[in-house]
N, C-alpha and C positions, 0 to 999 in steps of 0.2 A: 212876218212870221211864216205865210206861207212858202217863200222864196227859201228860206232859211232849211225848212223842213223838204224843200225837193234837193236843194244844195246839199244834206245830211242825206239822202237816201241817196244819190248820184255820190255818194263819195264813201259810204256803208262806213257810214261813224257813228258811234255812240255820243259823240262828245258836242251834243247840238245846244250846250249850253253857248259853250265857245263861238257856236256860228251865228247864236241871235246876238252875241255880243256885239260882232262883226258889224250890224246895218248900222247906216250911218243915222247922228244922231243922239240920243239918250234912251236907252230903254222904257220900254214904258212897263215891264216886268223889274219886281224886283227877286224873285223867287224861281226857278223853274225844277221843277220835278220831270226827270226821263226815264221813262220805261219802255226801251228798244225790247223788238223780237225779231229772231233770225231763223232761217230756214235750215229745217233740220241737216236737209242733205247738200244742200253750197254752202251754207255758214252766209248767206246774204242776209244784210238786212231788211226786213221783210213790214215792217212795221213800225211806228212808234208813238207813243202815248204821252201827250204834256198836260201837267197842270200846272196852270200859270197865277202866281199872284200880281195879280196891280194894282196892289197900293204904291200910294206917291213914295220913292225909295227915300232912307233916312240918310241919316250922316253919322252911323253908328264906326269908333275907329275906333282900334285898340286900343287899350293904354298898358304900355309895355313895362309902369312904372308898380301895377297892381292887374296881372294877368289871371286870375282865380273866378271868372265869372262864366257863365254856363253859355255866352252868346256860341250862336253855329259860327261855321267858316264862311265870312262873308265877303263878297268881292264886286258892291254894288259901284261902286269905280274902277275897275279891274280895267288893265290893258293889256288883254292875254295874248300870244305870241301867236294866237290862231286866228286873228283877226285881220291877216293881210292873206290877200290870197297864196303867196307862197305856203302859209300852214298847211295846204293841200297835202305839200308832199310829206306833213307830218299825221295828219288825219286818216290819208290812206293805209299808215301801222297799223287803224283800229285801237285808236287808246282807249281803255276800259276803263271805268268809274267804277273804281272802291271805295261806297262811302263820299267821300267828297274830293273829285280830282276837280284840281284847279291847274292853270299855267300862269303867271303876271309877269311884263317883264319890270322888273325893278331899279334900272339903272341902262345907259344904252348897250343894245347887243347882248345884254346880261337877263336871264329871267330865272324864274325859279317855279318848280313844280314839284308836283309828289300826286300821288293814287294813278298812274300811267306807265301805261307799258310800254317798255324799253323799245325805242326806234334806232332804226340803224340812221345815222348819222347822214346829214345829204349836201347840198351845194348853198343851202336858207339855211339850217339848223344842225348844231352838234348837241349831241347826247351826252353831257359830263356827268360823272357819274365819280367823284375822285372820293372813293371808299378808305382810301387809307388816311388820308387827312382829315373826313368826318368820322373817324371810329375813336370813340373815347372808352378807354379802359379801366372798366369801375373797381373803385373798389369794394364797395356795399350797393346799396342802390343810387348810388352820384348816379349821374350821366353826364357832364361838364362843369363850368365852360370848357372849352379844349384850350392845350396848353397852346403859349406859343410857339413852339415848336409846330405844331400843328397847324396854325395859323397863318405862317411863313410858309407852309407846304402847300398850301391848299391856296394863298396868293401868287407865288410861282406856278402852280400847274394852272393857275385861270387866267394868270398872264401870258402865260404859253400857250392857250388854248386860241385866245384872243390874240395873237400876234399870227400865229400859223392860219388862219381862218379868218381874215378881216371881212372877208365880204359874208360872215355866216354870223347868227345868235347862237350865243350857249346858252346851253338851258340846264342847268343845275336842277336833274331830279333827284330830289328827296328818299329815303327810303319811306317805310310808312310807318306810321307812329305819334304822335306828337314830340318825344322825344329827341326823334331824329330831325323832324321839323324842326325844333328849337335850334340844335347845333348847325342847322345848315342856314338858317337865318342869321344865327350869332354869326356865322363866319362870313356870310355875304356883308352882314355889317361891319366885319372888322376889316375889310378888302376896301367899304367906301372909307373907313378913318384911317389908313395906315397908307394904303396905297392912293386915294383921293382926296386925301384930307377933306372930309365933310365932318362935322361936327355931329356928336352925339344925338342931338333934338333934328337937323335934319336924318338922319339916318332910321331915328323911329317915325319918321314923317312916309317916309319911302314903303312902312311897313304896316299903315295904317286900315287900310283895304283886309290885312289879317285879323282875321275873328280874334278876339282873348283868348276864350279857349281850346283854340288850336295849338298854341304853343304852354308851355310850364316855367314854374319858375325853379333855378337851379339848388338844388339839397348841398346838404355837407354827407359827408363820406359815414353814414350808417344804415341801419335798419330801422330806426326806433323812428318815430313820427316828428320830423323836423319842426321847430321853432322859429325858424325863418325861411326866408325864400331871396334868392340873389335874382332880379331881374334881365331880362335882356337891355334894358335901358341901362341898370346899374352896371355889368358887363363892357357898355359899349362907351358911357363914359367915365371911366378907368382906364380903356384905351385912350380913349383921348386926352387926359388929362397926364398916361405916359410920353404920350406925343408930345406933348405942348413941353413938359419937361427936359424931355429928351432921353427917356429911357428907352423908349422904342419909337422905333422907326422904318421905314418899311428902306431898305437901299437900293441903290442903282444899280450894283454888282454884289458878290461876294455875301459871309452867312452871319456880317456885322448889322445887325439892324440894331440901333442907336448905340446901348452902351449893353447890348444882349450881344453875346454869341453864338447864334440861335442852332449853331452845329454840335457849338459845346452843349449848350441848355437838353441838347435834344439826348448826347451821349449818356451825362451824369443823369437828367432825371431817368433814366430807363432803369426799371428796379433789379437789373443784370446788372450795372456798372455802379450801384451806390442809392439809385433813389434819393439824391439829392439835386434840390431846386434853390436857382437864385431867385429870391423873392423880391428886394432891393437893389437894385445894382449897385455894386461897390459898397454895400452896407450889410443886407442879410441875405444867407443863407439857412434851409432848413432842411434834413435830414434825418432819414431813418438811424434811431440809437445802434452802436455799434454791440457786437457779442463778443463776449471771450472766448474766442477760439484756440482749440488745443494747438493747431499750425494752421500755416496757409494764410492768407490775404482774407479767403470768405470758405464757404460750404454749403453744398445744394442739401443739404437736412432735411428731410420734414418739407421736402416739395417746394421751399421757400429758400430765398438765396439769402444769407446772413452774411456780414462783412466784423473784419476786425479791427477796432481803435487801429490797428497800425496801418489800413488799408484805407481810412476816413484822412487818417494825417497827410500823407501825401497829394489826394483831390482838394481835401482844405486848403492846404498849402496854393495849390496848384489857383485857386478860385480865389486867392488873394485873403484868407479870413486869419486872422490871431486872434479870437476870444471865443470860444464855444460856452454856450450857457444850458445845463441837460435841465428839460425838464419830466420827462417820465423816471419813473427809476430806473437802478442799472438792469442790466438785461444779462442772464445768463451767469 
């Protein structure tokens, strides 16, 4: 410990959790509390204060099957990405602890973080950070899962990160929240089933070391106080079990992934072109009720873009469907 503690002041990092993880070994803490102080007029660090628990550590692991319990963020197996000495040239950013920052890498080359301040990228480590494929667009208080569409974006840009970079770790940080924790985990796990074919049960094996309640289980699309909860487990085996079917599939080229067209998926579900999702391939379709509109295809009204039966016919057509069955009433 004391080694760890001159290693963290020679290197003015807050993140001295990371470097007792480092000694080689098994910790003999299973808790550490840091309280750095820096000097007012260099920004050095100047000080720092540990309280250590050690008791013998548990075998406490998530269960991603009933995530609602009050455990902290725990990562008494953790293999965080600061533990070789290359992390240097990522501890020298000064990542700050908001709350609970952790790094773990979870697959090879691949790790995942969140409470850390953004590093400029180096020659050991990239900074991904692919905002556009973890941004899910609610509609009440949802927050996911994200569509596939999304899924496909965010396995291309971490394939393309990992091919351009082979001699570097990405490190997938998180934004903060448990929220976004969730969606960046579901998606790390849809990258080991789609693109590594690893099966469901190992996939939440990989994510064990994660506290329960650090991440949420996913709501349906309101306000009012949800009845159920869709798991990251239930999530990741529906992927797999599209997989095994052949609904989806991650491809070698082009935006066919199994019997998805994940270009298409991406055009029609955007609530500008129809708001309609193939939910079945070659089976179902679901969609926003159409409006009688006085002319025109649709109408930006009322802030909200509306389409008309005759502007649904055409993309149904186009999406291969002949039977519509409404179930709201008619509209307009």
């Amino acid at each position: 410990i004391d080694s760890a503690i001159k290693n963290a002041l020679l290197m003015k990092t807050s993140c001295l959790e990371s470097v007792l993880y480092s000694q080689r070994g098994n910790p003999k803490c299973t808790s550490i509390n840091v309280a750095p102080s820096y000097s007012a007029q260099s920004g050095d660090l100047v000080g720092i204060e540990l309280k250590l628990s050690t008791a013998t550590p548990t075998d406490e692991k998530a269960d991603f099957r009933n995530n609602r319990s009050d455990d902290n963020l725990k990562s008494n197996n953790s293999n965080p990405i600061l533990e070789q000495s290359p992390g240097k040239e990522i501890m020298n950013q000064e990542l700050a602890i908001n709350g609970s920052a952790f790094a773990h890498e979870v697959m090879d080359r691949v790790c995942i973080a969140q409470n850390i301040k953004p590093f400029k990228s180096t020659n050991k480590f990239r900074c991904f950070r692919p905002a556009s494929a973890c941004t899910y667009h609610a509609f009440c208080d949802d927050f996911g899962p994200m569509s596939i569409s999304s899924i496909a974006a965010f396995i291309k840009q971490l394939d393309h990160e990992l091919s351009s970079f082979p001699s570097c770790k990405v490190v997938l940080c998180a934004e903060q929240g448990r929220r976004a924790l969730t969606n960046a985990v579901f998606l790390l796990g849809a990258y080991m089933i789609l693109r590594m074919e690893l099966g469901a049960e190992e996939v939440a094996r990989r994510f064990e070391w994660l506290g329960a309640s650090s991440v949420e289980a996913f709501r349906d699309a309101s306000f009012s106080t949800p009845d159920f909860g869709l798991t990251l487990h239930d999530c990741w085996r529906g992927l797999e079990r599209g997989r095994a079917i052949g609904w989806v599939r991650a491809p070698s080229e082009g935006e066919q992934w199994g019997m998805l067209d994940v270009e298409q998926h991406a055009h029609y579900g955007d609530a500008l072109n129809g708001d309609a999702h193939v939910v079945v391939p070659g089976k179902l379709v679901a969609f926003r009720g159409p409006q009688d509109l006085a002319c025109g295809d649709f109408s930006d009204a009322g802030g909200r873009r509306e389409f008309s039966a005759g502007y649904y016919a055409g993309v149904l057509a186009e999406l291969g469907v002949t039977d519509v069955v409404r179930l709201p009433p008619p509209r307009g």
